[in-house]
Residue frames as a rotation matrix with the C-alpha (Angstrom) as fourth column:
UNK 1
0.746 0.654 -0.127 -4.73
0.662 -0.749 0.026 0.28
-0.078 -0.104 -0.992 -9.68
UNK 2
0.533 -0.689 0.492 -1.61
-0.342 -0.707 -0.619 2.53
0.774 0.162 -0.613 -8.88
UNK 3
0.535 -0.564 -0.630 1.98
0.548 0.798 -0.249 2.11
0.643 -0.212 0.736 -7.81
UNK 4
0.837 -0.233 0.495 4.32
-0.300 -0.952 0.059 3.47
0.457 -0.198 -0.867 -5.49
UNK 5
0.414 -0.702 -0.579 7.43
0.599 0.689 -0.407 3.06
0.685 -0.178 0.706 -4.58
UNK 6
0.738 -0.283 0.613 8.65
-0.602 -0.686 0.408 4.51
0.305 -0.671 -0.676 -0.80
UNK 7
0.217 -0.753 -0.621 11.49
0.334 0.655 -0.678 4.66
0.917 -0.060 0.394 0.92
UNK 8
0.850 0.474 0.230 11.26
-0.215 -0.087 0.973 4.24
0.481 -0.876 0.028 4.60
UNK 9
0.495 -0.810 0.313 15.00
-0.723 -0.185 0.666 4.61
-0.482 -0.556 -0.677 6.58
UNK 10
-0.515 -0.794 -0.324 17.08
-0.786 0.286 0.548 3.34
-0.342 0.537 -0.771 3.55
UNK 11
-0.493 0.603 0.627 14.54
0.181 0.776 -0.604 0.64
-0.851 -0.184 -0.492 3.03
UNK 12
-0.795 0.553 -0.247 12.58
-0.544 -0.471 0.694 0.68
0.268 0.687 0.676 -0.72
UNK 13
-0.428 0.793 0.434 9.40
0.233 0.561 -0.794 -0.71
-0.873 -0.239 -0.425 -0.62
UNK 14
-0.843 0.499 -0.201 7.13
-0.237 -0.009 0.972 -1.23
0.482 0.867 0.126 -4.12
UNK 15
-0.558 0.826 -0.085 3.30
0.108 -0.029 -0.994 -0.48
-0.823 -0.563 -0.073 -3.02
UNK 16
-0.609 0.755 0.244 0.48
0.015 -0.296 0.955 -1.18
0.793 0.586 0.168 -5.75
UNK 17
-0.533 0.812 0.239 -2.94
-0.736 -0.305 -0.604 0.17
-0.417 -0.498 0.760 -4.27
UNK 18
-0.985 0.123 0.118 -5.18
0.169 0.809 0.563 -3.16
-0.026 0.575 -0.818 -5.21
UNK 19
0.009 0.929 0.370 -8.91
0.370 -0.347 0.862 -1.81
0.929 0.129 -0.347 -4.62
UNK 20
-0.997 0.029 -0.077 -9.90
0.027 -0.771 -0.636 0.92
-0.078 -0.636 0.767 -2.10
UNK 21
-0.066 0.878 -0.474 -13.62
0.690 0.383 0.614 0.74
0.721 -0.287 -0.631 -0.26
UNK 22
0.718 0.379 -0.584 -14.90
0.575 0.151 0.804 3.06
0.393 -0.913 -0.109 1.86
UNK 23
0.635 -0.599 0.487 -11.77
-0.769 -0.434 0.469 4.10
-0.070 -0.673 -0.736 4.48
UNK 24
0.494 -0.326 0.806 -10.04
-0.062 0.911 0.407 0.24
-0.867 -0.251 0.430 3.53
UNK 25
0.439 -0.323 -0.839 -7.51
-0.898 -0.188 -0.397 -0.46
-0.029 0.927 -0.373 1.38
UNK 26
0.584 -0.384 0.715 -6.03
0.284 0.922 0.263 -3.71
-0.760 0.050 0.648 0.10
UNK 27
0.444 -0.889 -0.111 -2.03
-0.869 -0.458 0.187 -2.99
-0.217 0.013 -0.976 -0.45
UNK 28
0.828 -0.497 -0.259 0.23
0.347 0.818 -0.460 -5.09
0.440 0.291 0.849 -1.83
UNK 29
0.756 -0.562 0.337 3.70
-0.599 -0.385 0.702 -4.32
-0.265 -0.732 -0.628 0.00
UNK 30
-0.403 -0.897 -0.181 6.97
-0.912 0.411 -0.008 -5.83
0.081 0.162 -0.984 -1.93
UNK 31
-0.849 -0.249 -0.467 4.78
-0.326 0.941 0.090 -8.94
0.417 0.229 -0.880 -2.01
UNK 32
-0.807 0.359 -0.468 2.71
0.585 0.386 -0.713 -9.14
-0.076 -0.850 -0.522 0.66
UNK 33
-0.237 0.778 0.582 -1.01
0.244 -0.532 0.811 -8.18
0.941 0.333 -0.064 0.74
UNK 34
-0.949 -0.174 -0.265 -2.29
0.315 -0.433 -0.844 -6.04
0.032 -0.884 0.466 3.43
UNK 35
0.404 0.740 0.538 -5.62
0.488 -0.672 0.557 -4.59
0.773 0.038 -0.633 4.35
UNK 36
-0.769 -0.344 -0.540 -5.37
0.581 -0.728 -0.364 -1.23
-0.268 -0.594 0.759 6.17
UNK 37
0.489 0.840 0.237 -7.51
0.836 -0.528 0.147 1.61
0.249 0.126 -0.960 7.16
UNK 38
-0.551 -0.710 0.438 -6.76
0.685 -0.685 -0.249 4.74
0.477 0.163 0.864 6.08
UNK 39
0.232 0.524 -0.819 -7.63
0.831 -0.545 -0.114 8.28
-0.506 -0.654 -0.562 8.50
UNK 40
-0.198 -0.569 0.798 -7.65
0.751 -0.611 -0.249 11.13
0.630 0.550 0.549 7.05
């Protein structure tokens, strides 16, 4: 879907959004897949 790339106290991290439901996302994270819920 869409990348990003953050940098979090000198740290990079590479974030692709994989599919987005609702208030849930499913994040990839430098590798690692994540679901998270997002507040706005």
């Amino acid at each position: 879907m869409k990348n990003f790339k953050f940098t979090i106290k000198g740290h990079d991290y590479d974030v692709e959004i994989k599919d987005f439901e609702d208030n849930i996302a499913h994040i990839e994270v430098n590798g690692t897949v994540y679901q998270v819920e997002i507040h706005c």
